[in-house]
C-alpha positions in Angstrom: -67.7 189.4 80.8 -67.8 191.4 77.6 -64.3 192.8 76.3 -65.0 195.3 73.5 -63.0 198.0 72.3 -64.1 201.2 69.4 -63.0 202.7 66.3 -63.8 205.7 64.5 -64.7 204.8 61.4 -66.7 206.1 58.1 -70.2 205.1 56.9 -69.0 203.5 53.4 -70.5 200.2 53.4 -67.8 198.6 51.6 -65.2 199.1 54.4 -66.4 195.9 56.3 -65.2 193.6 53.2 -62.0 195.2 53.5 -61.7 194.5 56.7 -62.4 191.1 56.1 -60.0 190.9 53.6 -57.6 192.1 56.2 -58.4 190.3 59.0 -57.9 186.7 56.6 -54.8 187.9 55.3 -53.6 188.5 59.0 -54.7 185.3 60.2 -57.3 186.0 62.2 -60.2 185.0 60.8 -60.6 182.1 58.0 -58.5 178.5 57.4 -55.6 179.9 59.0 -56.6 181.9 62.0 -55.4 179.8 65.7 -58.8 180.9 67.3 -61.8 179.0 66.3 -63.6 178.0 63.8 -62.1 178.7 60.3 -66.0 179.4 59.2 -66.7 182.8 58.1 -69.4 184.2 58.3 -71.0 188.0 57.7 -74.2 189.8 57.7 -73.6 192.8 55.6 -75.3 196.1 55.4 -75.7 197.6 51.7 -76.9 200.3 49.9 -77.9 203.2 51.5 -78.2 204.2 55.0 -81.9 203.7 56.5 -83.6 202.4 59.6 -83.4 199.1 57.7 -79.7 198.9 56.7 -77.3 200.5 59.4 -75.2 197.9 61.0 -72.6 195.2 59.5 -71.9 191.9 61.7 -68.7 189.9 61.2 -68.7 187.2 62.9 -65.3 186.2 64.5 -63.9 182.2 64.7 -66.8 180.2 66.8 -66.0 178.1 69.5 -69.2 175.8 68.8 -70.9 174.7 65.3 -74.6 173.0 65.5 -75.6 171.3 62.0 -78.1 169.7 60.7 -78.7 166.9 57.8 -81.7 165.4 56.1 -82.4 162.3 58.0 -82.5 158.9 56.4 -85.8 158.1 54.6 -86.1 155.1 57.0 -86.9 157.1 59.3 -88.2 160.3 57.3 -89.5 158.9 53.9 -91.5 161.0 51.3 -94.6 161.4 51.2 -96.3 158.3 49.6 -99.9 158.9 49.7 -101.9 159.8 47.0 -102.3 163.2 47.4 -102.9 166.3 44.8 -102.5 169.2 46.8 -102.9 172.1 43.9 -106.1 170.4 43.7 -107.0 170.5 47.1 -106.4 167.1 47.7 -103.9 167.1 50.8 -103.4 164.5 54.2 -101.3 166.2 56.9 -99.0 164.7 59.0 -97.7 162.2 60.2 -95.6 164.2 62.9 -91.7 163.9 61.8 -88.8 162.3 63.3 -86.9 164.5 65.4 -84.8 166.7 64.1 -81.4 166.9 65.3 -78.2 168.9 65.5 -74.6 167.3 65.2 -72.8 169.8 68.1 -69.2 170.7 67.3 -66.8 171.8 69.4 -63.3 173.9 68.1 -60.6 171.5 69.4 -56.9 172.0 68.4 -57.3 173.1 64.5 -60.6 171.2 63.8 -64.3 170.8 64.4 -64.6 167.9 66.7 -67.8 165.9 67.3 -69.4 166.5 71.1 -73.1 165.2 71.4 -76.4 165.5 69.3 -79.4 167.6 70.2 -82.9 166.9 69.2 -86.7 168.1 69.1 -89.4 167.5 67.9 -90.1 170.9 66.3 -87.6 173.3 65.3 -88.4 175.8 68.2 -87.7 172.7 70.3 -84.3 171.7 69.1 -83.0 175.2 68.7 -84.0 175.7 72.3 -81.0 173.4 73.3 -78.4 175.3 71.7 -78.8 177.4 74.7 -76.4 174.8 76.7 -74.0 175.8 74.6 -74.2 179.1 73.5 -72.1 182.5 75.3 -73.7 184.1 78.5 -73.6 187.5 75.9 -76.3 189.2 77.0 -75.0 192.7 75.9 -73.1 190.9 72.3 -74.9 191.1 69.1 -75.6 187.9 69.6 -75.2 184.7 71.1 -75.4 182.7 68.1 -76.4 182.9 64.2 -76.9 180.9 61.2 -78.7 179.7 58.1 -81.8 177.6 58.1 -82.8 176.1 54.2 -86.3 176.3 53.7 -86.9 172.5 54.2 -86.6 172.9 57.2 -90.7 173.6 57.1 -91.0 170.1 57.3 -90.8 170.9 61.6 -92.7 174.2 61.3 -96.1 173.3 59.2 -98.0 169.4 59.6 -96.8 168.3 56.0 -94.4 165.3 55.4 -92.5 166.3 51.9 -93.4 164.6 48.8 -89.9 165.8 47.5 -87.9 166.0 50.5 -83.8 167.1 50.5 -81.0 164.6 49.5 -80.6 162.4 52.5 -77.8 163.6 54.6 -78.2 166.9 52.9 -77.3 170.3 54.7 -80.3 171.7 55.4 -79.3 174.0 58.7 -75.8 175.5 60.1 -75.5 177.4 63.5 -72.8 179.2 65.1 -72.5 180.4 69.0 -71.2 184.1 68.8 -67.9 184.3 70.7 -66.1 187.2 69.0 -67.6 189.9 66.6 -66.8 193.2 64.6 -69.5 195.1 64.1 -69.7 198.6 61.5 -72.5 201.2 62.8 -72.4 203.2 59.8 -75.0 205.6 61.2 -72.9 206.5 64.2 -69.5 205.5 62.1 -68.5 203.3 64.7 -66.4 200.0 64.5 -66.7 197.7 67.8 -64.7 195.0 68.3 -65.7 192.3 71.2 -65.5 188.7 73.0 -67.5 187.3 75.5 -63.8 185.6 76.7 -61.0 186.4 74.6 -59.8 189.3 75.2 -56.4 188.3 73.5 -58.5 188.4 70.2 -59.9 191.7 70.8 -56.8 193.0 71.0 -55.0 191.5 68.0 -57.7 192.4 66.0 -57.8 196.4 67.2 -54.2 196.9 67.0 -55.0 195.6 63.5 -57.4 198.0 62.5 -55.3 201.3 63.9 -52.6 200.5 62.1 -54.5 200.5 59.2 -54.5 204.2 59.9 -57.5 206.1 57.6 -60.0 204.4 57.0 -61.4 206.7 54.7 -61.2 204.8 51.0 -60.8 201.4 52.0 -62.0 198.8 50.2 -61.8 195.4 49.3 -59.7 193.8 46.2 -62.6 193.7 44.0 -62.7 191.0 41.3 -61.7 191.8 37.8 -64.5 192.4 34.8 -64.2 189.2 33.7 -67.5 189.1 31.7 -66.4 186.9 28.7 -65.9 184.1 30.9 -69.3 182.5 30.7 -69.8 178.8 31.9 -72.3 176.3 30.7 -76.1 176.6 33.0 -79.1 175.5 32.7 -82.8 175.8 33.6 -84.9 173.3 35.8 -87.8 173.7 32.9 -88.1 176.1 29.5 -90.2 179.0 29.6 -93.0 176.8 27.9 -92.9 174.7 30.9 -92.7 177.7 33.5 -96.0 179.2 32.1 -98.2 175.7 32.6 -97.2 176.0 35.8 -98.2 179.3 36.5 -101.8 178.4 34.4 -101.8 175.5 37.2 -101.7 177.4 40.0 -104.4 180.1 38.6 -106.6 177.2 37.9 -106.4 176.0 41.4 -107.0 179.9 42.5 -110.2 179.7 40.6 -111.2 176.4 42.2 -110.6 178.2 45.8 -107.9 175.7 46.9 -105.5 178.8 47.4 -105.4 182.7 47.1 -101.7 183.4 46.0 -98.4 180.8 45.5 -95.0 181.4 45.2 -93.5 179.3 42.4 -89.3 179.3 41.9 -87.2 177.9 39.4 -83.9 177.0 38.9 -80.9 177.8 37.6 -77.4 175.9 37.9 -74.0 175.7 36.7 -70.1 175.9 37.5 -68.6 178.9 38.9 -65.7 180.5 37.8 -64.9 181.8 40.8 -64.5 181.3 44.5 -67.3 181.9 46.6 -65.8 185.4 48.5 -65.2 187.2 44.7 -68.6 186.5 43.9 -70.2 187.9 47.3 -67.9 191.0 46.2 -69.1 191.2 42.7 -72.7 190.7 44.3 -72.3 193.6 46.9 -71.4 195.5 44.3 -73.8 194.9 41.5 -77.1 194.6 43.6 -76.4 196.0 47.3 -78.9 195.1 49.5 -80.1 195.8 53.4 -80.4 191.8 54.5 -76.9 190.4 52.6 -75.9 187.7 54.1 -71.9 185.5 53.5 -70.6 182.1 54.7 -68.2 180.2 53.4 -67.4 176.6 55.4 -64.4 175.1 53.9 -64.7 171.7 55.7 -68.2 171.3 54.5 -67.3 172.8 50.9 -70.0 175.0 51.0 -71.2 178.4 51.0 -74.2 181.2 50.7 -73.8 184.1 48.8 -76.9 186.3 49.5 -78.2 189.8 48.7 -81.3 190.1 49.8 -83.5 193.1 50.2 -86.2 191.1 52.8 -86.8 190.7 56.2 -88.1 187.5 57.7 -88.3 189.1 61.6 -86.0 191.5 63.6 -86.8 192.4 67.4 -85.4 193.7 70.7 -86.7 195.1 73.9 -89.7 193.0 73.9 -90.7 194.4 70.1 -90.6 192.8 66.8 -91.4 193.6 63.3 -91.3 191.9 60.4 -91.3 193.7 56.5 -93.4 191.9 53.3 -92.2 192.4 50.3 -95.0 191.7 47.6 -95.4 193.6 44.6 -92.2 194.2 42.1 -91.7 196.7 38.9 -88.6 197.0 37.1 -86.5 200.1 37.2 -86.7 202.5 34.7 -84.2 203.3 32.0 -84.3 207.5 33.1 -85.6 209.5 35.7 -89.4 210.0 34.3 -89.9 206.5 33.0 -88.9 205.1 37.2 -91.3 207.6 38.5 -94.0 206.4 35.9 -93.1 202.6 36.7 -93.3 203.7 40.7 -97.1 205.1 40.0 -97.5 201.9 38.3 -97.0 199.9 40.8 -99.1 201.8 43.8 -101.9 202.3 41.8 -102.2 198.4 39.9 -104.8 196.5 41.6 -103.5 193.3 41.0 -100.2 194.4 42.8 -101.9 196.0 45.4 -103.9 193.4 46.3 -101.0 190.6 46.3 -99.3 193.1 48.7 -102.4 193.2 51.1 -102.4 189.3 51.2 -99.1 189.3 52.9 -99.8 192.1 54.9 -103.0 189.6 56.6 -100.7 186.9 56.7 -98.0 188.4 58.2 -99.8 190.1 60.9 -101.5 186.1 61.2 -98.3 185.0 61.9 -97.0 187.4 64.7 -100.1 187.3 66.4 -98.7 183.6 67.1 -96.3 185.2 69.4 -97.2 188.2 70.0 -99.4 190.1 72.6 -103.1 190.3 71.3 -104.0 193.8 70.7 -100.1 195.0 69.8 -100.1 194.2 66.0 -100.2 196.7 63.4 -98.8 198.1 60.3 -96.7 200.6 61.1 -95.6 202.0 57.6 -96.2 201.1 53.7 -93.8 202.3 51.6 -92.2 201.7 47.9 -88.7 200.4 48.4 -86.6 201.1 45.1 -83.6 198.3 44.7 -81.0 198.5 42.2 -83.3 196.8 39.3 -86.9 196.8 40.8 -89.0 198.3 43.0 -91.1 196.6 45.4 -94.0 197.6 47.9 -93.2 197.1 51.4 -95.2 197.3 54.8 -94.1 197.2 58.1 -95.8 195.1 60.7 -94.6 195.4 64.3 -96.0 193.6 67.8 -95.0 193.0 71.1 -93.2 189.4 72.3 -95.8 187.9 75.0 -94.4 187.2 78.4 -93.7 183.8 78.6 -92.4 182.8 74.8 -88.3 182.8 73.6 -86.5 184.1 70.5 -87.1 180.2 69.8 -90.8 180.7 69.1 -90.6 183.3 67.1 -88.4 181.1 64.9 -90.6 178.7 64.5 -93.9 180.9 64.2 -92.7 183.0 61.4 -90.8 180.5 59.4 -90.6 180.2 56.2 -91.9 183.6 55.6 -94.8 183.8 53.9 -93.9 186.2 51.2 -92.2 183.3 49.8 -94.6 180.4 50.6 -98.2 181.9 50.0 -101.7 181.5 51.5 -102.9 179.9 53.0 -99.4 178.8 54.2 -100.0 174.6 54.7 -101.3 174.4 51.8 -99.2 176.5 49.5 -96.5 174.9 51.1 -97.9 171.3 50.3 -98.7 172.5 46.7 -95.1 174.3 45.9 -93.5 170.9 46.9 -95.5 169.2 44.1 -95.6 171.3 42.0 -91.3 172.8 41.8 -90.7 168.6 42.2 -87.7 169.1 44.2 -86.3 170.4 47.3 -85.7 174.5 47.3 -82.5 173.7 50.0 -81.3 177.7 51.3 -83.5 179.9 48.9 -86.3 181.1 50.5 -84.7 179.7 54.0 -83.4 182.2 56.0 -79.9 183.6 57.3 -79.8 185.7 61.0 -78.4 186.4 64.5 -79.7 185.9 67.6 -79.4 186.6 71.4 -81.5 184.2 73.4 -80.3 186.3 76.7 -82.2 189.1 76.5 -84.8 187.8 73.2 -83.2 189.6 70.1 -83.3 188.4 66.7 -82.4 189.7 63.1 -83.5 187.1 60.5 -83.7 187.7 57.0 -85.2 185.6 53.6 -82.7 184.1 51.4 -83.9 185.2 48.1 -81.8 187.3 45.6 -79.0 183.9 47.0 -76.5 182.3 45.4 -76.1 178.7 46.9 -72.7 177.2 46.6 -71.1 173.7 46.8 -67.8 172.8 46.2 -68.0 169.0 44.0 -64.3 167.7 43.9 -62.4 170.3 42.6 -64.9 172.7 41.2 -67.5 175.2 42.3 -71.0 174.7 41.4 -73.8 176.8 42.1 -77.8 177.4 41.9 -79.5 180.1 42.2 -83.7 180.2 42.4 -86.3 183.0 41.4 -89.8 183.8 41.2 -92.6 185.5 42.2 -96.2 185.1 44.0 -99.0 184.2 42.1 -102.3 185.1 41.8 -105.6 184.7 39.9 -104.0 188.1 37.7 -101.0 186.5 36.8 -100.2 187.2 32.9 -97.7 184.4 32.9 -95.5 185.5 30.6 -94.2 188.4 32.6 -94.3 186.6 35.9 -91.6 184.1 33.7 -90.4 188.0 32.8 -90.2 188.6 36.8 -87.9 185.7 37.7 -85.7 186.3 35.4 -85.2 189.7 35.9 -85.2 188.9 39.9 -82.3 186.3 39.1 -80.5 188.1 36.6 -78.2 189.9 39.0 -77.0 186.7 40.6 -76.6 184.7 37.1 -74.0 187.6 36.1 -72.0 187.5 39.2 -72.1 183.9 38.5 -70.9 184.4 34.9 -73.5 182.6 33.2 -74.7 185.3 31.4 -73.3 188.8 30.8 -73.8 192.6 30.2 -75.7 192.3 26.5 -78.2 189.8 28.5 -79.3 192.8 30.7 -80.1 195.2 28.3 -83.9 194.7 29.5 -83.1 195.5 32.8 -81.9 198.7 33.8 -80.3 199.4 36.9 -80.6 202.8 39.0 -79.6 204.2 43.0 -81.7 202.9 46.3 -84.5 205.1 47.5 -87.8 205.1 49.9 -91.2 206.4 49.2 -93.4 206.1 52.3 -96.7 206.3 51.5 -98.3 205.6 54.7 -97.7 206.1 58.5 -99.9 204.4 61.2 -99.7 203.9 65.0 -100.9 201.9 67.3 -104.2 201.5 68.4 -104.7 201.7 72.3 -107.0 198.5 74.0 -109.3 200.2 76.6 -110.7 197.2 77.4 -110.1 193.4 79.2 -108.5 191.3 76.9 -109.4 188.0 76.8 -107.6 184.4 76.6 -106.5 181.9 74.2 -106.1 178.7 74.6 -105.6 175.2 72.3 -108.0 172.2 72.5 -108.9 170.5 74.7 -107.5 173.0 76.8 -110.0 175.3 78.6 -110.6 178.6 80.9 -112.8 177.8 83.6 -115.3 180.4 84.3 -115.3 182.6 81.2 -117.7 185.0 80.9 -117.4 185.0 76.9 -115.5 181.5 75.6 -115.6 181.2 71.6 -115.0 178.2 70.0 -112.6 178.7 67.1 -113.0 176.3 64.1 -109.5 177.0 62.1 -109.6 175.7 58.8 -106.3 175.8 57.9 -106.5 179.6 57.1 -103.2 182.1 56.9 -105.5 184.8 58.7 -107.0 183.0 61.6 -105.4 184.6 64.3 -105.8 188.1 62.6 -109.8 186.7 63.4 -109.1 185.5 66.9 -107.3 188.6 67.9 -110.3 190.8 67.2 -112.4 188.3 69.2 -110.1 188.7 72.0 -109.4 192.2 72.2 -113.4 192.2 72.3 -112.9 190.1 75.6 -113.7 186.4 74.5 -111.9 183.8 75.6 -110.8 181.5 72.3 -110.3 178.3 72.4 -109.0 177.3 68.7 -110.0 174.0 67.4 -108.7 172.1 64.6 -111.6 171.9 61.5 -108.9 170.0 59.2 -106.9 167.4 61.8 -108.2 165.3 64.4 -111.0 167.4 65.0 -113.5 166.6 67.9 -117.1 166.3 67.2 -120.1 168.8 67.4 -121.3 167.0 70.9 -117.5 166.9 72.2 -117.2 170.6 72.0 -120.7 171.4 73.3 -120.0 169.0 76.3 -116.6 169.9 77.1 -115.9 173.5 76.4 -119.7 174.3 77.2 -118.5 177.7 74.6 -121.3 180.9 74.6 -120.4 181.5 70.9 -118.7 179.9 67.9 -116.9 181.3 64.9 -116.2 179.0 61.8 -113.3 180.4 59.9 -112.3 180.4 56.8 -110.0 178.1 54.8 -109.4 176.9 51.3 -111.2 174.6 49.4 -115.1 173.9 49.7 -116.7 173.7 53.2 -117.6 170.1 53.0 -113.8 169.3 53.4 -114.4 170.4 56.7 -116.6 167.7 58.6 -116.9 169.8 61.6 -117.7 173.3 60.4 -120.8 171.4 58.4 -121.6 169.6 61.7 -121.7 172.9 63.4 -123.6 174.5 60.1 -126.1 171.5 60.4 -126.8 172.0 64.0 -127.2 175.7 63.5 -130.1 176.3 61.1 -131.6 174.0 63.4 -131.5 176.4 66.5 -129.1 173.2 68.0 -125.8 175.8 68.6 -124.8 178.8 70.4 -124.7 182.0 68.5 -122.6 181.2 65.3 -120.9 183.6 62.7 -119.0 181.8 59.9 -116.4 183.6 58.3 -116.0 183.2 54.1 -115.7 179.2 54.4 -117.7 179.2 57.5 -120.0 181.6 55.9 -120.5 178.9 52.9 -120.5 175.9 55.4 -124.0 177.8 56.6 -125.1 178.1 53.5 -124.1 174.6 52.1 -126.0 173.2 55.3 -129.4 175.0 54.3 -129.0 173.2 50.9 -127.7 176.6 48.9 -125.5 175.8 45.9 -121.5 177.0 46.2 -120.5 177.7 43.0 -117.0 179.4 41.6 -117.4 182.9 41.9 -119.2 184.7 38.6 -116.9 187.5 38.9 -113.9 185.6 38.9 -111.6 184.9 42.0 -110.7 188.1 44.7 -107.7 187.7 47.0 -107.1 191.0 48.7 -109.6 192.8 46.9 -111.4 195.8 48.5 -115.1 195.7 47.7 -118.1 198.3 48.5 -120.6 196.4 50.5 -124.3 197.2 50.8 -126.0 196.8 53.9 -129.5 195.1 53.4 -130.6 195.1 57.0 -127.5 193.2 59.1 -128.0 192.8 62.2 -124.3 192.9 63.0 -123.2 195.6 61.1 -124.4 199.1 61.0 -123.6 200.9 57.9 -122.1 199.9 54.2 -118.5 199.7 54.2 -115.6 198.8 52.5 -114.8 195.3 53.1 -111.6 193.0 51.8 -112.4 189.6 49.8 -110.6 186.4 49.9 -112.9 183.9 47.8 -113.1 182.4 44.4 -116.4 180.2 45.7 -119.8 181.8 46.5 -123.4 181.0 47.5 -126.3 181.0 45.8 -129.6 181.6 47.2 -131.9 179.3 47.2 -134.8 181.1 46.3 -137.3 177.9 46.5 -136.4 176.7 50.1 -134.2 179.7 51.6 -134.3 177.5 54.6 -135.2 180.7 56.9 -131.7 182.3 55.5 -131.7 185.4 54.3 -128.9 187.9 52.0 -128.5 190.8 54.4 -125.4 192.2 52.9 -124.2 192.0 48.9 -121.7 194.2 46.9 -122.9 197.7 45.5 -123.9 197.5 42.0 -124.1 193.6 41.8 -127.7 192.2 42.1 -127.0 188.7 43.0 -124.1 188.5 45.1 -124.1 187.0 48.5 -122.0 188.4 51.0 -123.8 188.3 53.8 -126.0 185.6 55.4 -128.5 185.8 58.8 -131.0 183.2 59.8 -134.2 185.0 60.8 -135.2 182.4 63.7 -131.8 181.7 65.2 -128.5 183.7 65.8 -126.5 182.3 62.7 -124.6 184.7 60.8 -122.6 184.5 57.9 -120.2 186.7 55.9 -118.3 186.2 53.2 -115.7 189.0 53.0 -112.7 189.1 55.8 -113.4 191.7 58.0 -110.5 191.6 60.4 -108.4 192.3 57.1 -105.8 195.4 57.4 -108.0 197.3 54.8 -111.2 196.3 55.9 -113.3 199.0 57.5 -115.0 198.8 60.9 -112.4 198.1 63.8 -113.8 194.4 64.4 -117.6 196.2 64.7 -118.7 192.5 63.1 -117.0 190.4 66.2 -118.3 192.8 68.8 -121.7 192.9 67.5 -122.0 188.8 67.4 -120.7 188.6 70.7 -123.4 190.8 72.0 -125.6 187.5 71.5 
């Protein structure tokens, strides 16, 4: 049973602090409260009013508390092997230990130990919280908390090379028992339990007596700007720039398409973690802000961030990329002028289209194939940048949790890269230690009735308490790609951590002159809907599994790509059955698939690095050109496996690396495509032909205006096809004509 009761109230999104304020001071939330847990904990709405930023959540004392640590390195060491993963040198696996949750139970005026949980991924172990969370199926939620980003090391086949401090916080989890939440678009406070009514009570009779609560606001910290403590940097801007000239290198080698590389900055605080959340929802409001303060555990998140990691209900999610960032301007004319900038910059642009393939690669995970699409594109202005932004929304399939979505989407990969594995791999060698909370993710859930609001814990302040001072760190940066001038990506971070090294009083107002500060807005750009399906859909399935009896069944080589599943979902809505088959881990053999799956078609997709690091897409290639294989298309890597298997040269790209790049392509007589088009790029490797021995291959499609580019392969014996462009990306043209045209053979 749900007791809730209403308030008028106004839209000002300060009025929730005040009411924290209040609701501490009266004892009922915070060290001294007799209800639960003295944890506090909010997910706070800021700036202005918008689809994206409506609704405040404070969380009231929790009954139960689910956390988990680093686990010994007995039993989860670092990664030992020799191993140079910005080079494209990378072993995944082995599978980790399982992770586990310490469950805590409020008993008397403490947290008292009950049992520990476990899985083996974190969509696994999360899925027992369930035991113990509130039967709140009309709550906000039935549980929240913060997940640091290490917790990857459950989510992506990668055992750390610089893995947390053992016994390290690296997840905290509440159950949802009492709430206040502000609806400043209706201007309505609710106040609820899912048992205790008591509570509820206490707490409205609190708020009426407030009377008005027009001009409320918290006690907001004093401008105490001269005290500045000591901080530091993990590594000089020297240092920060070889880095960046690292990861362009390997960008250029084809080991990766974009990276995004943080660094640090740490110190002692001045001040107590809740006057720095004020100073912080002050000085940069944001739409995903995020507070908790555990006084047991001496720690705490302070957390303004502008980005979504995934947000459903009803059966829909969405999920909104933020890549691509220009400072605000200093007036009027010179923002409008810095806005233009940044829609019409390719490099931008085409850093922001990356995500957008990834993104919709990673909800198609969980999704239902055929339901995900960008829905908008817009420039979202913050208080000192702007940033583009896309929306990407789908629809939950049947038979997966709130749990799987977790697990799918994080971390999120406007924060990792692509492709994700490997970016992941190569940030943990090359930021040498551990990110902890930034880049992790803060957010509610209801696993009744599959809802979820999760944000990404950038523009965060992490906080522990070390004996009897605060200490904090706070982490910037931005994605990288073969554009990168290095010296204003070192620029970027700084001006992205700027705000939080102010409210942390390590630098102050004559430090910011550089970066001016101006009001929230929107520009939407673009609008899109849906596309209907008018035909069968078909299957997917994971080897070995199998659908018996298909009257289309694709073999699926993934090669460790952030856009495969964009590439089986336009198979599928075509009606193939998929079967996806690992081309990078304990991958089967040519024979094994032929004999066991029996498929009508196979697709090699694309990946990083050079096709001969995949052993089975150049077993496939080799059996191909041979007229040994069912009809075979290779996409960009798979294209080059085909190629590389006829004994053409690969060679780094002469026209430099493209990653989200929108080309002009010229039709030289494809078979499966009809007309030139505009077709998206993701390689900084190439074929040559072999003019000497072409090996029966021929170029059937190249890019306008360059002579010698190969874009476009087709065997003229045997149905082998190869193409080096993406064409299930967002801003590639043709609706999947490509896929439908190869399955045709």
């Amino acid at each position: 049973m749900v007791f809730e009761k209403e308030i008028i109230s106004t839209d000002d999104e300060f009025l929730i602090l005040a009411l924290m304020e209040i609701l501490r001071d009266k004892n009922l939330i915070g060290e001294k409260n007799s209800f639960g847990g003295t944890d506090e904990i909010l997910f706070h709405s800021g700036g202005p009013i918008s689809e994206k930023s409506s609704k405040s959540i404070m969380v009231g004392p929790p009954n139960f508390r689910f956390k988990s640590k680093q686990p010994s390195k007995d039993s989860l060491p670092a990664n030992s092997i020799s191993i140079n993963p910005i080079e494209g040198k990378i072993s995944l696996g082995p599978n980790p230990t399982d992770l586990i949750w310490e469950v805590e139970k409020w008993i008397g005026n403490k947290w008292e130990f009950i049992e520990k949980i476990r899985g083996e991924s974190l969509s696994k172990s999360l899925r027992n919280f369930e035991t113990f969370l509130p039967n709140g199926n009309k709550s906000p939620g039935t549980g929240c908390g913060v997940f640091a980003y290490d917790l990857c090391q459950w989510t992506q086949p990668w055992q750390l090379i610089n893995p947390p401090k053992e016994d390290s916080l690296i997840g905290i989890v509440f159950s949802i028992d009492r709430w206040i939440t502000h609806d400043r678009l209706k201007k309505i406070i609710r106040i609820g339990s899912v048992s205790d009514e008591m509570w509820v009570n206490m707490v409205h009779e609190t708020v009426v007596s407030i009377g008005s609560l027009k001009n409320i606001y918290p006690e907001w910290p004093k401008d105490d700007s001269n005290h500045i403590s000591n901080s530091f940097s993990n590594l000089t801007d020297e240092k920060h720039i070889q880095k960046i000239n690292q990861v362009k290198s390997a960008i250029k080698s084809g080991e990766l398409y974009q990276l995004n590389y943080g660094r640090k900055w740490k110190g002692e605080l001045v001040e107590e973690p809740w006057k720095l959340q004020l100073r912080l929802a002050k000085e940069n409001p944001a739409p995903w802000s995020f507070f908790i303060y555990s006084s047991d555990l001496n720690f705490s998140i302070c957390s303004s961030s502008p980005e979504i990691l995934i947000r459903g209900e009803n059966g829909i999610f969405s999920t909104s990329p933020i890549k691509g960032t220009k400072p605000r301007g200093e007036n009027k004319e010179k923002d409008l002028q810095l806005i233009k900038e940044l829609i019409t910059c390719p490099k931008e642009r085409a850093e922001h289209l990356m995500l957008v393939d990834l993104e919709k690669n990673d909800m198609l995970k969980f999704c239902k194939y055929g339901s995900v699409f960008r829905s908008s594109f817009q420039v979202e202005s913050f208080s000192q940048v702007h940033h583009l932004v896309s929306d990407i929304t789908g629809e939950l399939r049947d038979n997966l949790d709130v749990w799987d979505v977790v697990e799918e989407m994080f971390p999120g990969g406007s924060i990792t890269g692509c492709p994700k594995t490997v970016t992941i791999a190569s940030i943990d060698q090359l930021e040498e230690e551990a990110r902890s909370f930034w880049t992790g993710s803060a957010g509610i859930f209801n696993h009744k009735n599959k809802s979820i609001s999760m944000n990404i814990l950038i523009r965060t302040l992490e906080v522990h308490k070390v004996k009897t001072k605060w200490k904090g760190v706070v982490q910037a940066g931005g994605g990288l790609v073969i554009d990168s001038n290095p010296k204003n990506e070192v620029l970027e971070a700084k001006l992205k951590a700027s705000a939080l090294r102010k409210v942390a009083g390590w630098i102050n107002d004559k430090d910011l002159i550089n970066f001016p500060k101006n009001n929230l807005k929107v520009l939407e750009l673009r609008k899109n809907n849906r596309t209907e399906i008018n035909n069968q859909v078909g299957k997917v399935s994971i080897w070995p599994e199998k659908y018996i009896n298909s009257k289309i069944c694709v073999a699926f080589i993934d090669n460790l790509d952030s856009f495969s599943w964009n590439i089986i979902n336009d198979l599928v809505i075509k009606g193939a059955d998929v079967c996806v088959i690992s081309g990078r881990q304990n991958s089967p053999t040519f024979n094994d698939i032929i004999d066991k799956l029996s498929p009508t078609h196979i697709v090699i997709g694309p990946g990083p690095g050079n096709p001969k690091i995949s052993k089975l897409s150049m077993e496939i290639a080799s059996n191909a050109i041979i007229g040994n294989c069912p009809p075979l298309l290779g996409v960009c890597l798979g294209h080059q496996a085909i190629g590389v298997a006829a004994g053409w040269d690969i060679i780094k790209s002469p026209d430099g690396a493209k990653h989200g790049q929108v080309f002009d392509i010229e039709n030289l007589g494809s078979s499966i495509i009809r007309k030139e088009c505009k077709m998206t790029r993701y390689n900084s490797l190439t074929l040559v032909e072999n003019k000497n021995n072409r090996n029966n291959l021929s170029v059937v499609l190249k890019i306008k205006n360059q002579v010698n580019s190969v874009m476009g392969i087709e065997h003229e014996l045997f149905p082998v096809f190869g193409v080096q462009f993406h064409p299930e990306s967002e801003e590639s043209e043709g609706q999947g004509e490509i896929f439908e045209n190869f399955l045709k053979y």
